[in-house]
C-alpha positions as CSV (number, residue, x, y, z in Angstrom):
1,X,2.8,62.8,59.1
2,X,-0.2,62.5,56.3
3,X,-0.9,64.6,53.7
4,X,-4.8,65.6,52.9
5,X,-3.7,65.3,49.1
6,X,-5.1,62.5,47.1
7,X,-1.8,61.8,45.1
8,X,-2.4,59.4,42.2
9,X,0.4,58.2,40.2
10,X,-2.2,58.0,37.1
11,X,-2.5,61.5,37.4
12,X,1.3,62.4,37.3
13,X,1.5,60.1,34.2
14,X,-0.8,62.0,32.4
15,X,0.6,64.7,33.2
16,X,4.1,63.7,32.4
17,X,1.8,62.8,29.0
18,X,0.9,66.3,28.2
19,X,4.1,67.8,28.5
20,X,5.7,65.0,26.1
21,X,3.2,65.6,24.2
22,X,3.3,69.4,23.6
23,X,6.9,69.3,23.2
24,X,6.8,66.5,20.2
25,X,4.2,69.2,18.9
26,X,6.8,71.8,19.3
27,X,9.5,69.5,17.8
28,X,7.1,69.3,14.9
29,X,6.8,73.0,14.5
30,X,11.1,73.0,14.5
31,X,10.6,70.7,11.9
32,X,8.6,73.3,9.8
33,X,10.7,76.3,10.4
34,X,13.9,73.8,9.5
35,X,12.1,73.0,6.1
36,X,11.5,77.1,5.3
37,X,15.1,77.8,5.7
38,X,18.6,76.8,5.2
39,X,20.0,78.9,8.7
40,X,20.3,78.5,12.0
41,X,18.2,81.3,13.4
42,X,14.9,80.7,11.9
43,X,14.6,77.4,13.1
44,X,15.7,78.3,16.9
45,X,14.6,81.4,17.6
46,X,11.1,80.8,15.0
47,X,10.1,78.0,18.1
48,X,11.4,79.9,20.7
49,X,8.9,82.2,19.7
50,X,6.3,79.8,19.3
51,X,6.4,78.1,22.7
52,X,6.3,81.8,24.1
53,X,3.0,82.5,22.0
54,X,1.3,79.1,22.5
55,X,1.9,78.8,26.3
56,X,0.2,82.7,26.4
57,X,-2.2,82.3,24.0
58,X,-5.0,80.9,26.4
59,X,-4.5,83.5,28.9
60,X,-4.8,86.0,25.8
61,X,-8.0,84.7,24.8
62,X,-9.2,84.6,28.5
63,X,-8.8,88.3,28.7
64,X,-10.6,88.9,25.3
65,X,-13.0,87.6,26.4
66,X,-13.5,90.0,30.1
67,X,-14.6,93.2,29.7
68,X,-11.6,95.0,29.7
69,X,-11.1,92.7,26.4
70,X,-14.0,93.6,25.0
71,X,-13.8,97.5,24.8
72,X,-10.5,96.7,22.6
73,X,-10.9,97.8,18.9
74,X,-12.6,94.7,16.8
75,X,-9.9,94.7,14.5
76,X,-7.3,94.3,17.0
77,X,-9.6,91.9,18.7
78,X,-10.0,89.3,15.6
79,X,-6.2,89.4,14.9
80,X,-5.6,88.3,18.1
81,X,-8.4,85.6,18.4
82,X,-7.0,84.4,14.6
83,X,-3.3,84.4,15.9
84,X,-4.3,82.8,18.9
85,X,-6.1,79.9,17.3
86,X,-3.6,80.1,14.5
87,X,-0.9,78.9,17.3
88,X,-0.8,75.7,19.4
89,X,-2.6,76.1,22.1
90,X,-0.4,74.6,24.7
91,X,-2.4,74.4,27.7
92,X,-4.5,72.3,26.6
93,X,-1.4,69.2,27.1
94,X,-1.4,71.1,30.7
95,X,-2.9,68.5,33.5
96,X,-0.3,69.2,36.3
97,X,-2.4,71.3,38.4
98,X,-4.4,67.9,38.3
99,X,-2.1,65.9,39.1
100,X,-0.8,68.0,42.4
101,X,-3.6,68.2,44.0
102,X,-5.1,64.4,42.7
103,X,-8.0,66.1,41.2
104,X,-10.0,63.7,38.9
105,X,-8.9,64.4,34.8
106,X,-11.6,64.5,32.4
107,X,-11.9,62.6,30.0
108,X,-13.3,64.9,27.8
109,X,-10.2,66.9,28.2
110,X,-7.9,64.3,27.7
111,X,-9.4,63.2,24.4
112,X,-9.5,66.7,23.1
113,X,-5.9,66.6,24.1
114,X,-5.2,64.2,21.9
115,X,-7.3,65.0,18.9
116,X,-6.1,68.4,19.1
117,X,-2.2,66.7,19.3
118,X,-2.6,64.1,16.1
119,X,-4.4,67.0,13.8
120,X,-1.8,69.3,14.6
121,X,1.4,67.5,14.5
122,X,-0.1,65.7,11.4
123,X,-0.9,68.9,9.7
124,X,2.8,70.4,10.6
125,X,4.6,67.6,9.3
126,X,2.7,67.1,6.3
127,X,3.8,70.9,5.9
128,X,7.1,70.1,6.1
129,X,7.4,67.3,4.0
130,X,5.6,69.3,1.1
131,X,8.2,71.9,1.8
132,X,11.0,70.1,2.0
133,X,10.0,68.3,-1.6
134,X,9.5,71.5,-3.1
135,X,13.4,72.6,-2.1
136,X,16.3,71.8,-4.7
137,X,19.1,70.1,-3.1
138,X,22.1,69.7,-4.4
């Protein structure tokens, strides 16, 4: 029995890639939340809510930009798109649908990938550190 699918292993190791990648990111936002508070629940349920929000946030920015999206009140409209590129934007570490069906990965894609993966984490934990200076242990 064949299969008509061009598997590649290169593909699934990119894709393996991405999700390692967006969940270091999402460590790195733990990381934040840890720094901004001394309990439990900030932390966990503060990147709970973050994974949520950044694996919707492309689909929400797909429909702003349909027509239904469009007749939505501007204001509401610009909060969104802000919030939306305010989060991490996790599909972009998404290449299994790639991988499946051995479609080719672009490059373009996969540098933006990881641009978008050393600004953000860099910018997070550089967050964190000057929060975490800033708190008085004892």
């Amino acid at each position: 029995m064949s299969s008509a699918l061009n598997f590649s292993w290169f593909n699934l190791l990119i894709a393996i890639t991405g999700d390692v990648l967006k969940y270091i990111l999402l460590a790195a936002v733990a990381f934040v939340f840890s720094a901004l508070s001394t309990s439990f629940f900030l932390p966990i349920f503060g990147t709970i809510a973050v994974y949520l929000a950044g694996t919707a946030s492309q689909e929400v920015l797909e429909y702003l930009a349909t027509e239904a999206g469009r007749q939505l009140p501007a204001l509401l409209r610009v909060a969104t798109q802000f919030f939306c590129y305010l989060l991490p934007n996790f599909a972009v570490f998404d290449f299994k649908v790639q991988a499946i069906y051995g479609l080719t990965i672009p490059v373009k894609g996969l540098l933006y990938a990881a641009i978008y993966f050393v600004v953000y984490t860099g910018i997070l934990l550089v967050l964190a550190v000057k929060v975490f200076d800033r708190r008085e242990l004892q």
